[in-house]
C-alpha positions as CSV (number, residue, x, y, z in Angstrom):
1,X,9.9,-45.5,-0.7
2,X,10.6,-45.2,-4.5
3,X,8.7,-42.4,-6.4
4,X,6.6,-43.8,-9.1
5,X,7.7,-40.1,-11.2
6,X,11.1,-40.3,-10.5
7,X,12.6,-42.4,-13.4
8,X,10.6,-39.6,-15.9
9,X,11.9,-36.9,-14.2
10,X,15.5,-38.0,-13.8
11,X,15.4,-38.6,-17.2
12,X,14.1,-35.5,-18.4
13,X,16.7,-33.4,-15.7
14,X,19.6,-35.4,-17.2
15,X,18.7,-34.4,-20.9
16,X,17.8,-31.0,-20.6
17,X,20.9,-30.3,-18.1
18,X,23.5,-31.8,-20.4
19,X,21.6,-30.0,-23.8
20,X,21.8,-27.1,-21.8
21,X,25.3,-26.9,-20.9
22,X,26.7,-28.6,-23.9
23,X,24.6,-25.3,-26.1
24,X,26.2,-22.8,-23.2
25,X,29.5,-24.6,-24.1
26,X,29.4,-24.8,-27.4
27,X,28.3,-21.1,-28.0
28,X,31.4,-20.0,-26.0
29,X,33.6,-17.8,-28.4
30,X,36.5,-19.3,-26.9
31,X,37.3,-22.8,-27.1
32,X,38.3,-23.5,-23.6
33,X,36.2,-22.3,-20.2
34,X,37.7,-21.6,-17.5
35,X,36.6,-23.2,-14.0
36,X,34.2,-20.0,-13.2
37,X,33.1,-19.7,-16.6
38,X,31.9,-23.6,-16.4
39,X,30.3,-23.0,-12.4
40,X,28.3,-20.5,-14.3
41,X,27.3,-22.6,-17.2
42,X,26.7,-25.5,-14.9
43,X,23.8,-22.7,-12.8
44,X,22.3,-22.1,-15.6
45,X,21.9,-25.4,-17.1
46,X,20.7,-27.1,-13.6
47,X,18.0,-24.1,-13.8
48,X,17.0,-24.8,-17.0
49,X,16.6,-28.5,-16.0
50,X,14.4,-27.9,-12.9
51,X,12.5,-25.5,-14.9
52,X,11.9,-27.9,-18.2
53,X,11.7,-31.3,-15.4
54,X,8.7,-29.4,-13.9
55,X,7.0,-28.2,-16.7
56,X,6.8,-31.4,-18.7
57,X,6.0,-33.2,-15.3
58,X,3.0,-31.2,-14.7
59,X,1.8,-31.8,-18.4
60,X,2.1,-35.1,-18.2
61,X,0.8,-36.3,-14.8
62,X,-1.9,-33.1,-14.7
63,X,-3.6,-34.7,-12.2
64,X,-1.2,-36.1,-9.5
65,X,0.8,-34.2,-6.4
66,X,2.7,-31.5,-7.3
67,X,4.6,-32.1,-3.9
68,X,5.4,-35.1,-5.4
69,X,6.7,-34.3,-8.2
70,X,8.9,-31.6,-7.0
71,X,10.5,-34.1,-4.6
72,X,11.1,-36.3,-7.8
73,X,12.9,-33.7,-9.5
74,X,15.0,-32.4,-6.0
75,X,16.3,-36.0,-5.9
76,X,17.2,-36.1,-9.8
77,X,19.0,-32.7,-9.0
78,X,20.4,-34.6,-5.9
79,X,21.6,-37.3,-7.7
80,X,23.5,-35.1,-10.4
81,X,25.1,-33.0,-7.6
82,X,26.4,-36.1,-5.5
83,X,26.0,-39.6,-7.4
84,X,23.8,-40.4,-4.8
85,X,20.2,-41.7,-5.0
86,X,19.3,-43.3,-1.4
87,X,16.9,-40.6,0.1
88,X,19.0,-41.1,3.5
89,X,22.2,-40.1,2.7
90,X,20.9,-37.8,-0.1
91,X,19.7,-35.6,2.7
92,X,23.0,-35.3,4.6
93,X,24.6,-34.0,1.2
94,X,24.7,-30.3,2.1
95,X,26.2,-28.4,-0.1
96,X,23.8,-30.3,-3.1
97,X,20.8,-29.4,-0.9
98,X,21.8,-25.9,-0.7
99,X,22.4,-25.7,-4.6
100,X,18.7,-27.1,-5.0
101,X,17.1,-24.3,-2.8
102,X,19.0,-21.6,-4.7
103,X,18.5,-23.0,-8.2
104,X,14.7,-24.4,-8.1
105,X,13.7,-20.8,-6.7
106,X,15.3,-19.0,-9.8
107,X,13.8,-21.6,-12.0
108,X,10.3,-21.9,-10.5
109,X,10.3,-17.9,-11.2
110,X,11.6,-18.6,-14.8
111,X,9.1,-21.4,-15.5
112,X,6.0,-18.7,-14.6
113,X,7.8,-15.6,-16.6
114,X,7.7,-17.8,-19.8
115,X,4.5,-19.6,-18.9
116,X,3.1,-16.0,-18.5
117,X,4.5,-14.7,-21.6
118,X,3.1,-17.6,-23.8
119,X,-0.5,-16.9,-22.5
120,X,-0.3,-13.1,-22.7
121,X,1.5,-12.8,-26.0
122,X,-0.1,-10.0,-28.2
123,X,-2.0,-8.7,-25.4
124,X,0.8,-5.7,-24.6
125,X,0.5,-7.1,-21.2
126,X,4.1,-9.3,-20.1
127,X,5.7,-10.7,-16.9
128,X,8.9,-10.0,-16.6
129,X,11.8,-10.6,-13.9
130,X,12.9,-8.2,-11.4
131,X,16.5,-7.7,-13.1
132,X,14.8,-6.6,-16.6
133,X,12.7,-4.5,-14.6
134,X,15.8,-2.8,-13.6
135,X,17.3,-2.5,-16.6
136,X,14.5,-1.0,-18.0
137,X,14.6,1.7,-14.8
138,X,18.4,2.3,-15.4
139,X,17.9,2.8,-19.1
140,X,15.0,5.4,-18.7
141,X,12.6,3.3,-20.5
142,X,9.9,3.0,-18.2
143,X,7.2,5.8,-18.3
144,X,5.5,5.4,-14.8
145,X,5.5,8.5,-12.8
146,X,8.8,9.3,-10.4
147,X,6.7,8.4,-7.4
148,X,5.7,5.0,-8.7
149,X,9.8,4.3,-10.1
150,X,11.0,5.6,-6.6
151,X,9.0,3.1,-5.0
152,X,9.5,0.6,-7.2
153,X,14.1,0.9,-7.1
154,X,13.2,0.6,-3.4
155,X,11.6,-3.1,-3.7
156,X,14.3,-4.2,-6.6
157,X,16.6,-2.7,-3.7
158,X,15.1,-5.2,-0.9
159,X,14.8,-7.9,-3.4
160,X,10.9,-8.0,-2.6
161,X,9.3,-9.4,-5.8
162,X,10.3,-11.4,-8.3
163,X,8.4,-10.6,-11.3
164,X,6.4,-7.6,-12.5
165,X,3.9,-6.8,-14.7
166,X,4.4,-4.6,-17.4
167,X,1.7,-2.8,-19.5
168,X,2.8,-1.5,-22.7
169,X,0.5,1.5,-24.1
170,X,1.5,3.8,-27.4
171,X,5.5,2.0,-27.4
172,X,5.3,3.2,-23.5
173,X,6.4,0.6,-20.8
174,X,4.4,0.7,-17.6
175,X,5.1,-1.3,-14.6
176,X,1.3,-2.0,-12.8
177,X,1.7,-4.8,-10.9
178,X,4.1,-6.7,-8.4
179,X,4.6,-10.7,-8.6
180,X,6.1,-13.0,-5.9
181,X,7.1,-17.1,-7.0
182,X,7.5,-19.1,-4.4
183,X,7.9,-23.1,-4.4
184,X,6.6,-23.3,-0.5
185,X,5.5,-20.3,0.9
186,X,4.3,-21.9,4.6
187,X,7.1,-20.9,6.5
188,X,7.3,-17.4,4.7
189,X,3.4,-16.6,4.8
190,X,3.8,-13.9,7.0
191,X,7.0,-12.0,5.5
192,X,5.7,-12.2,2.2
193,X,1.9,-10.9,2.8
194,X,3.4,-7.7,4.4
195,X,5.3,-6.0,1.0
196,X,2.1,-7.3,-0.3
197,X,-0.3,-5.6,1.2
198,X,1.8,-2.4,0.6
199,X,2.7,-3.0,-3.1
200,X,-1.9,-2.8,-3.0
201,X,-1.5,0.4,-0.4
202,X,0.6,2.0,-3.6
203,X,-1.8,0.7,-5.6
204,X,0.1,-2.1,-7.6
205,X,-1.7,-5.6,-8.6
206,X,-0.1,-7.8,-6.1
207,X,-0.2,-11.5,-6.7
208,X,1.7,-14.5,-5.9
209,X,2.1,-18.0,-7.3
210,X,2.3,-20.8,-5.6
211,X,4.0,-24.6,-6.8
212,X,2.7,-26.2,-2.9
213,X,-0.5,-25.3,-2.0
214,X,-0.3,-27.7,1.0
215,X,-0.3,-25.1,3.6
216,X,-3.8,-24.4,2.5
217,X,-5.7,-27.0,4.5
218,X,-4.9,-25.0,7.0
219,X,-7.6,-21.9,7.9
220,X,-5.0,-19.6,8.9
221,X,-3.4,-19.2,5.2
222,X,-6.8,-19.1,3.7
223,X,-7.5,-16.4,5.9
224,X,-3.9,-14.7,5.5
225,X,-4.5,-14.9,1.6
226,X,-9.0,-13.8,1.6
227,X,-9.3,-12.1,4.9
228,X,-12.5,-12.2,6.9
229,X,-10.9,-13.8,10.0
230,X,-10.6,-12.3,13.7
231,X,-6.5,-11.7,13.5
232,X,-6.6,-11.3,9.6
233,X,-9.5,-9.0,8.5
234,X,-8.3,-7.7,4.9
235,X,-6.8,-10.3,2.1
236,X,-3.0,-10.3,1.8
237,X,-2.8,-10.3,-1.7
238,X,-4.9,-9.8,-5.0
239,X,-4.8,-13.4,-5.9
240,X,-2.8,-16.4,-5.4
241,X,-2.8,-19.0,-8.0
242,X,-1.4,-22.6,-7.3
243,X,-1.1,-25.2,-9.5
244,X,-1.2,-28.0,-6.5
245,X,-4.8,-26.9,-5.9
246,X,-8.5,-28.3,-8.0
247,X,-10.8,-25.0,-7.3
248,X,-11.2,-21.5,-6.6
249,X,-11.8,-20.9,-2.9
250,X,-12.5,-16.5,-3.3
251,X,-9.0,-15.1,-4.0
252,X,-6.9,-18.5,-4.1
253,X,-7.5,-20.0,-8.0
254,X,-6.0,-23.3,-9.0
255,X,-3.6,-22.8,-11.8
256,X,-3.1,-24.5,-14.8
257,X,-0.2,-24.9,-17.4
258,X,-2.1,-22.9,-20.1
259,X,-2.4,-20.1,-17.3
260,X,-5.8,-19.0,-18.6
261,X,-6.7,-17.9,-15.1
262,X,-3.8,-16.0,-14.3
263,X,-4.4,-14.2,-18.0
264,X,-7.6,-13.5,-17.8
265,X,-7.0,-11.5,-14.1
266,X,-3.9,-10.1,-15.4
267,X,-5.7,-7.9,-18.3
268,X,-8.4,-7.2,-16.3
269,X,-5.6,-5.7,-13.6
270,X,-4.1,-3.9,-16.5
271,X,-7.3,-2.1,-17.4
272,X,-8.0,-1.1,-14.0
273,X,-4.8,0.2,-13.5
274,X,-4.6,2.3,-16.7
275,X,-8.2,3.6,-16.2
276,X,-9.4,3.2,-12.7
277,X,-6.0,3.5,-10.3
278,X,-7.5,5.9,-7.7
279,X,-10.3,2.7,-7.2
280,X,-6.7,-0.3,-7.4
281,X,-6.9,-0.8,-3.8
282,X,-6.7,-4.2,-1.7
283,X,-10.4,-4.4,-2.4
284,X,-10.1,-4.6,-6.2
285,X,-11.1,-8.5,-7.2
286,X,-10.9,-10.0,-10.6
287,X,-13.7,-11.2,-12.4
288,X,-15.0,-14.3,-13.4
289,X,-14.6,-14.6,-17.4
């Protein structure tokens, strides 16, 4: 069955991928790349290309299935990996399905750090990715206490979370909250609420974004996510914003590409943190604005 977005986001993958590369290329000092040098420029472009694919996609069919459009853009990829485009023998191409699943994870987390950034410029609040958090750990410049940094090198260590949120007060960098990206979270649900729920116990914001809300129909997740069920009594996580879903259902807010929602929690979380931390526990809910 042929995907009515398909042609716009194969289109839109091919462009961005080849402007990508071509600019990686081209800014190489030396005039020849070696075969690693072009695996690595070829990563990065196919990231870039999921990320951009999926951005303008969502602008310009706001209103459609984000499933959808994700599959679109997983067979574009697809089709660059292996010349392929029938959905049958697409599927038996491993080592291009692989690529996707390792690719549209780093991108989906790069699409929401820039997204992020765009909506919370000026603010002193930022999301940033879990390697420039280390960095910034590694080069002494971030001014949370040694208990919260201790804690913190231990989830960079386990590769927990893939953003964080950074408050910066007086030129000082503070990290206050955690951030997970997932593209399908379903079959993960469980792993991921767990460092969740203790990122809250430390008393971190913990929030998650989601690209396929689909799982959501079913009361279980809605109950892993709010709480207020028999086998899940507490919330799992702050918030969870997904862009697949229309309204706010108590802790689970639909998420569009200006991110208002997600800016308008994120400073709230910021204040609270800064002023109120001994009160930043699980129970802590954002406010209506």
């Amino acid at each position: 069955m042929e995907n009515k977005y398909y042609n716009f986001c194969l289109t839109t993958y091919q462009e961005e991928y080849s402007r990508c590369f071509d600019e990686l290329k081209a800014n190489h000092k030396n005039g020849s790349i070696s075969e690693k040098q072009s695996e690595e420029f070829d990563r990065e472009a196919q990231k870039s290309a999921i990320r951009i694919s999926i951005t303008k996609a969502l602008r310009k069919y706001p209103d459609e299935p984000v499933a959808e459009l994700w599959s679109a853009i997983y067979r574009a990829h697809l089709f660059r990996k292996s010349g392929i485009s029938d959905l049958e023998t697409i599927s038996k191409v491993i080592s291009a399905d692989q690529s996707w699943k390792k690719s549209s994870g780093h991108a989906f987390e790069e699409m929401v750090k820039e997204l992020a950034s765009l909506a919370l410029y000026g603010t002193g609040v930022e999301i940033i990715l879990q390697r420039d958090l280390n960095t910034l750990i590694k080069a002494n410049e971030l001014a949370n206490e040694p208990r919260d940094i201790s804690w913190l090198k231990e989830q960079i260590k386990s590769n927990i979370f893939d953003l964080y949120g950074i408050l910066t007060i007086d030129d000082k960098k503070y990290c206050f909250g955690c951030v997970q990206a997932k593209t399908s979270i379903r079959d993960r649900v469980t792993r991921d609420r767990e460092p969740s729920i203790h990122a809250m116990q430390s008393f971190f914001w913990s929030v998650v974004f989601v690209l396929d809300g689909d799982f959501l129909r079913l009361p279980k997740f809605v109950s892993m996510i709010n709480g207020g069920s028999e086998e899940f009594r507490e919330n799992g996580w702050h918030g969870m914003y997904v862009l697949s879903v229309k309204e706010t259902n108590q802790r689970i807010y639909p998420l569009n590409m200006d991110f208002e929602i997600f800016k308008n929690h994120a400073l709230q979380a910021a204040e609270q943190w800064q002023k109120r931390r001994q009160w930043f526990d699980s129970k802590w809910m954002a406010s209506d604005m």
